[in-house]
C-alpha positions as CSV (number, residue, x, y, z in Angstrom):
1,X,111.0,71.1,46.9
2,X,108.3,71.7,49.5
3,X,106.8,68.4,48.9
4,X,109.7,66.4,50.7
5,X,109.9,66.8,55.0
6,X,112.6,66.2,57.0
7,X,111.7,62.8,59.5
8,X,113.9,63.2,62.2
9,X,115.8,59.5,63.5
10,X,116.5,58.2,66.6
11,X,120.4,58.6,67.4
12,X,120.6,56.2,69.8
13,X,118.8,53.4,67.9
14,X,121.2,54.6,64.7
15,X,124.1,54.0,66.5
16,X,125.6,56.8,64.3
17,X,128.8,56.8,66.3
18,X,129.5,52.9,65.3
19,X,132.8,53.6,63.0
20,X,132.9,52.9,59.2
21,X,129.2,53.1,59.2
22,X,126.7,54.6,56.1
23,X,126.0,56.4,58.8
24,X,129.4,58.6,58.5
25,X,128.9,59.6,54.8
26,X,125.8,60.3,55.1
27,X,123.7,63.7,54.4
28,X,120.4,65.1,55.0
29,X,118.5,66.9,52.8
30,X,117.4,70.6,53.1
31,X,117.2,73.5,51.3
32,X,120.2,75.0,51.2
33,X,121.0,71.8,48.8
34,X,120.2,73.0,45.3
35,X,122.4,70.4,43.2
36,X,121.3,66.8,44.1
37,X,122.8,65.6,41.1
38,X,126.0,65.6,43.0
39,X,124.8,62.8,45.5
40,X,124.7,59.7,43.6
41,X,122.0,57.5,45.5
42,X,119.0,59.0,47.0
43,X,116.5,57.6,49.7
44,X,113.2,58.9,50.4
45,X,110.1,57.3,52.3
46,X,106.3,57.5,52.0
47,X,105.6,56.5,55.4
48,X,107.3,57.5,59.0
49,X,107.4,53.7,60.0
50,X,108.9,52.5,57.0
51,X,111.4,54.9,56.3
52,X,112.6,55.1,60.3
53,X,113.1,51.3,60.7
54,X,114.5,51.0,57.3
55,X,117.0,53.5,58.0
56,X,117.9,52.5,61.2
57,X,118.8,49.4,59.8
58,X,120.6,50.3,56.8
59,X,122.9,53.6,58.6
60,X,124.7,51.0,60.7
61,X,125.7,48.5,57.8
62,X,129.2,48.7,56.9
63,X,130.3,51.5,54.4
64,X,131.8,49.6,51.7
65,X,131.3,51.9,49.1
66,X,132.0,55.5,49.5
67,X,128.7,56.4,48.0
68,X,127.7,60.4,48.5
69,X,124.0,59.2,49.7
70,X,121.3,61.9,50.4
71,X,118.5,61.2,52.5
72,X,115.5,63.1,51.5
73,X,113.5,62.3,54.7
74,X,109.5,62.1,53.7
75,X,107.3,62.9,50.5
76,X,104.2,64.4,52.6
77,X,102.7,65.4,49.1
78,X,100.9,62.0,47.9
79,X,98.4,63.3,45.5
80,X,101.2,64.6,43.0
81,X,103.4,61.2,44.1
82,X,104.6,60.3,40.4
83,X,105.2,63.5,39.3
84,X,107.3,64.1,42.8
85,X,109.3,61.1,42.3
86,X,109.9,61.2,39.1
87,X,111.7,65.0,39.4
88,X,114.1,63.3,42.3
89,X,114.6,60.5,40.2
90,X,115.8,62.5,37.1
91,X,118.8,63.8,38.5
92,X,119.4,60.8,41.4
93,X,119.2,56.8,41.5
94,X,116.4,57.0,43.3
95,X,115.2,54.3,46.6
96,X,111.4,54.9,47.7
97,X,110.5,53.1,50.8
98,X,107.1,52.2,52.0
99,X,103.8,53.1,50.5
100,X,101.9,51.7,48.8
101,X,102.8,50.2,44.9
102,X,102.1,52.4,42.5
103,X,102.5,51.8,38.6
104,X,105.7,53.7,36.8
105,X,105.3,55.1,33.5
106,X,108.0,53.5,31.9
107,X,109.5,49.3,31.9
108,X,109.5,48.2,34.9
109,X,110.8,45.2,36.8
110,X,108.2,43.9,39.1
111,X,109.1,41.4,41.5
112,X,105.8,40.1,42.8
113,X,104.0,36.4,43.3
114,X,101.6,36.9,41.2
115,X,101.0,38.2,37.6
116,X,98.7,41.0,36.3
117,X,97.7,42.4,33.2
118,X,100.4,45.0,33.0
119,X,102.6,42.9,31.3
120,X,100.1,43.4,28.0
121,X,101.8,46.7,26.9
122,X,105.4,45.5,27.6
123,X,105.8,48.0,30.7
124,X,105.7,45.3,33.4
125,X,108.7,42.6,33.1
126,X,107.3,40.1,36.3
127,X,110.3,38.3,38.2
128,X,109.6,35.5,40.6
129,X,105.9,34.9,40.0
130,X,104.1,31.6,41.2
131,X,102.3,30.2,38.3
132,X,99.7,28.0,41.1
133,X,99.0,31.7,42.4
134,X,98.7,33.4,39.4
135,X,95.4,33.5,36.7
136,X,95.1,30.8,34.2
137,X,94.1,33.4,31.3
138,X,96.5,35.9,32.5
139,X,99.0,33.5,32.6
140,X,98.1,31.7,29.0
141,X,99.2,36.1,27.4
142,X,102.3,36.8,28.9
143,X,105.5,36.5,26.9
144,X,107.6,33.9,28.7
145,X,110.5,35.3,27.2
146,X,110.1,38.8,28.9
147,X,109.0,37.6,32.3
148,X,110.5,35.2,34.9
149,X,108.6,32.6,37.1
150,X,110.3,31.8,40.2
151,X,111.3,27.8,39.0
152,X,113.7,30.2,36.0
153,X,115.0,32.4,38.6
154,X,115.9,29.2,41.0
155,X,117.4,27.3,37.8
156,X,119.7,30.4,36.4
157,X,119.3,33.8,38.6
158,X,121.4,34.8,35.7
159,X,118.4,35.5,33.5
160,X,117.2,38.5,35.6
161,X,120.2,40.4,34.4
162,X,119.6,41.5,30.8
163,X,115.8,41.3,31.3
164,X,116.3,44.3,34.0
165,X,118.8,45.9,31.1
166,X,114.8,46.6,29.4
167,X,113.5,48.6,32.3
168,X,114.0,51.5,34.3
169,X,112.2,50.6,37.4
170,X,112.2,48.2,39.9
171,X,109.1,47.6,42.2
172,X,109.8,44.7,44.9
173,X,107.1,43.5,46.8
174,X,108.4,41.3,49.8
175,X,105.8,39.1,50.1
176,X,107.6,37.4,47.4
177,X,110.2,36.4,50.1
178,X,109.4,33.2,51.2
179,X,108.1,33.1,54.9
180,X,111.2,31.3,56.2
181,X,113.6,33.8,55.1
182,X,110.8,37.1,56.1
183,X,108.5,36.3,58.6
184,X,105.4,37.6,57.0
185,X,102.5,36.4,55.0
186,X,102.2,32.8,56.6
187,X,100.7,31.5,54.1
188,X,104.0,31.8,51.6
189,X,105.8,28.7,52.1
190,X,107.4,29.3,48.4
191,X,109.4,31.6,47.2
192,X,112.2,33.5,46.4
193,X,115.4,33.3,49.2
194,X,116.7,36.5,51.2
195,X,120.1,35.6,48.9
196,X,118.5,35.5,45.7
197,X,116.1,39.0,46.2
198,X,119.9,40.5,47.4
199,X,121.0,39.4,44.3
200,X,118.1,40.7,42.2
201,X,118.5,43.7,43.5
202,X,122.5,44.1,42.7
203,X,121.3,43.3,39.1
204,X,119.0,46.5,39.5
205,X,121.7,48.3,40.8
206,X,123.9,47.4,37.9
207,X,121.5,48.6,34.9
208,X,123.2,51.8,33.8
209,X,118.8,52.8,33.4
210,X,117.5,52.0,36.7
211,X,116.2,54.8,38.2
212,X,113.7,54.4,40.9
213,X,114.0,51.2,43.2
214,X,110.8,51.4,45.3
215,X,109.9,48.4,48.1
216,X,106.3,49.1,49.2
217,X,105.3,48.8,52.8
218,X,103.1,45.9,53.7
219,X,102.8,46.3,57.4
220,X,99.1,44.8,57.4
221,X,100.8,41.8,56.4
222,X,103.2,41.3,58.9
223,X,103.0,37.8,60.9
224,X,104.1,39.5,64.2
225,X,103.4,43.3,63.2
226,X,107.1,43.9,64.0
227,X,108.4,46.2,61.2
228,X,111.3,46.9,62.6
229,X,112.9,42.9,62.4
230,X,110.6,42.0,59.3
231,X,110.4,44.4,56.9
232,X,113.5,46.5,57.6
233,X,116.3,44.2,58.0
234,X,115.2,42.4,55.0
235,X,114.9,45.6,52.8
236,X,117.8,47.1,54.4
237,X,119.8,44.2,53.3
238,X,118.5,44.4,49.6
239,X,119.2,47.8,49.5
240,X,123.0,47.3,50.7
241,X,123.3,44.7,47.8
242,X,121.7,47.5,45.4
243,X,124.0,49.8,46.4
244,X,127.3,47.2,45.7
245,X,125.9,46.6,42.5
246,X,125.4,51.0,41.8
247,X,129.5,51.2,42.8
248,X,129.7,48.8,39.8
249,X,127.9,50.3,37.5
250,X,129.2,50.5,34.1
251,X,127.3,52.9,31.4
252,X,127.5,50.9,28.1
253,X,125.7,50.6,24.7
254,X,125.8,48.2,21.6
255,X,126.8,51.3,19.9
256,X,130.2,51.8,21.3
257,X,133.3,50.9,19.3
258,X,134.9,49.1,22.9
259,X,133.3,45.5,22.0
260,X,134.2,42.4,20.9
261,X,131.8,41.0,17.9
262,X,130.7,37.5,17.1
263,X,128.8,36.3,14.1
264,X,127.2,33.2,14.3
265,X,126.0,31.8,11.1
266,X,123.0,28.7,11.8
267,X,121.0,27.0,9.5
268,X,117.6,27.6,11.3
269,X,117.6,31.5,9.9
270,X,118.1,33.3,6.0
271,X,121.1,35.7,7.9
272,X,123.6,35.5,10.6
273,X,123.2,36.4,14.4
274,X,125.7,38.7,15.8
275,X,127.1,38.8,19.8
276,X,128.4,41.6,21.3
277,X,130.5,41.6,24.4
278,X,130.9,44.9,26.0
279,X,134.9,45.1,27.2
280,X,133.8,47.5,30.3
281,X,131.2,45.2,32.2
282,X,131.2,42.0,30.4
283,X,127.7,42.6,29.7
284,X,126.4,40.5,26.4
285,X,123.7,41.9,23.3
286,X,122.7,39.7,20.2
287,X,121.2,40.7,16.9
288,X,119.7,39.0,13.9
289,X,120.7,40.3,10.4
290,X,122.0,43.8,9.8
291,X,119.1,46.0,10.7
292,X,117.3,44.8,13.7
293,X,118.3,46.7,17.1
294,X,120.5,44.7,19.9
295,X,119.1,43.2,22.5
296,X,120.3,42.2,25.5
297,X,121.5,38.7,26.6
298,X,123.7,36.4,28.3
299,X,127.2,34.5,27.9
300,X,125.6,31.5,27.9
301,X,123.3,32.7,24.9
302,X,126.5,32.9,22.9
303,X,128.2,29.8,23.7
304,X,125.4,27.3,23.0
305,X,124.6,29.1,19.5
306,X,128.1,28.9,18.8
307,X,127.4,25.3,19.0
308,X,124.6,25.1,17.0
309,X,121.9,25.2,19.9
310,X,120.2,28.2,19.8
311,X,118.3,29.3,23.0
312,X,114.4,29.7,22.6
313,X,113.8,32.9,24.0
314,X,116.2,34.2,21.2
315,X,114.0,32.6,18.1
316,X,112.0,35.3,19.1
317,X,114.2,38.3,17.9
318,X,114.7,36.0,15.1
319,X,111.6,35.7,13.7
320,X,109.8,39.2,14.6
């Protein structure tokens, strides 16, 4: 793959000899590798800066996971850069650091401040938008069912997890972060905590689809200009919590005989709705009638139909 080059790290500022460390299960990429499917988390930068102070950070976490993590080093080849990233990311979970954002072909969660019109043809799902930031008439389309403001994710962070079941990206841009918890962009007194992006990101980690995490670099944004404490401790931290949440993964489908079936009869709808709960993960899907598809939901979702309360957001699977 001669668009990837080897970056080489600093050893003393990696600390690689610090015991039970990434660091000690980690391997580099080169070409004598020709089965990366065997490595189940990849990393791979689109900047130097990024990717060193990133790495720097992450390699001395502890090693809770036993992970075999490749680092790829650098994509040097940015005119083919989706096509590059997308054959790494078919045969690894994929993290891309730095860069700039770039749209995905396929779903993809975008956690951002602001919306734009790519939630139109379904493939953006927005997580943690500011509805004071964003546009009045893009605001007035969006489905508010298939995107999450940041007042939804303070009020039940649970809700990110079946809406990131729908896509197979994740795009986190960390000007989301609210300044306190980041240090950048002074003018973002709101938004998301450092705790709650860690747990967004463990979501991602658990959606047996995700294939391509990417965190964009936004150095010119950077109160201090220090990438090193800003933007790489905080993504480093992210990606641990990604990482916790791939060792959890479970790969599970509606269409697997291993769950436990509810049906939900309610005198708002003509046929009954149906919960499944998956006996791997615990995960949760709901259908209306016999032949509409399963989509996916929460616990919650179940227990207040069971009582006769049935959410909002799911009177729109109801009544497509």
């Amino acid at each position: 793959m001669d668009f990837l080059q080897s970056l080489i790290y600093d050893e003393q500022v990696l600390n690689y000899s610090k015991p039970g460390s990434l660091f000690e299960n980690l391997t580099f990429y080169d070409q004598n590798i020709h089965d990366i499917s065997n490595f189940q988390l990849g990393i791979v930068g689109l900047d130097a800066a990024s990717l060193n102070a990133f790495r720097n950070n992450l390699y001395m976490y502890g090693d809770h996971f036993q992970l075999p993590i490749l680092d790829f080093g650098l994509i040097v080849d940015h005119v083919n850069l989706k096509s590059s990233i997308g054959l790494l990311a078919n045969k690894i979970s994929l993290i891309v650091i730095g860069g700039a954002p770039f749209d995905f072909l396929e779903s993809t969660a975008v956690v951002c401040k602001t919306l734009d019109e790519g939630h139109i043809n379904g493939k953006k799902k927005f997580i943690g938008y500011q509805r004071h930031l964003s546009q009045l008439n893009v605001y007035n389309q969006i489905d508010e069912y298939q995107n999450i403001s940041l007042g939804e994710v303070r009020s039940n962070l649970k809700m990110v997890e079946p809406l990131m079941r729908t896509c197979q990206n994740l795009c986190f841009d960390i000007s989301t972060i609210k300044q306190a918890d980041i240090g950048i962009d002074a003018s973002n007194i709101v938004g998301l905590t450092l705790e709650e992006s860690s747990q967004i990101c463990r979501y991602a980690g658990i959606t047996p689809n995700m294939r391509v995490a990417h965190f964009p670099n936004l150095q010119p944004q950077f109160a201090f200009g220090n990438v090193t404490k800003e933007y790489a401790s905080c993504v480093s931290t992210m990606v641990w919590y990604f990482m916790e949440g791939l060792l959890n993964l479970k790969y599970e489908s509606p269409s697997e005989d291993d769950h436990i079936s509810y049906v939900i009869n309610s005198e708002y709808f003509d046929e009954p709705l149906t919960f499944l709960k998956g006996e791997k993960s615990g995960r949760w899907w709901m259908k209306y009638g016999e032949d509409s598809e399963y989509h996916p939901c929460l616990k919650e979702d179940f227990l207040q139909s069971k009582e006769g309360n049935i959410p909002d957001r799911l009177f729109k699977y109801c009544l497509s």
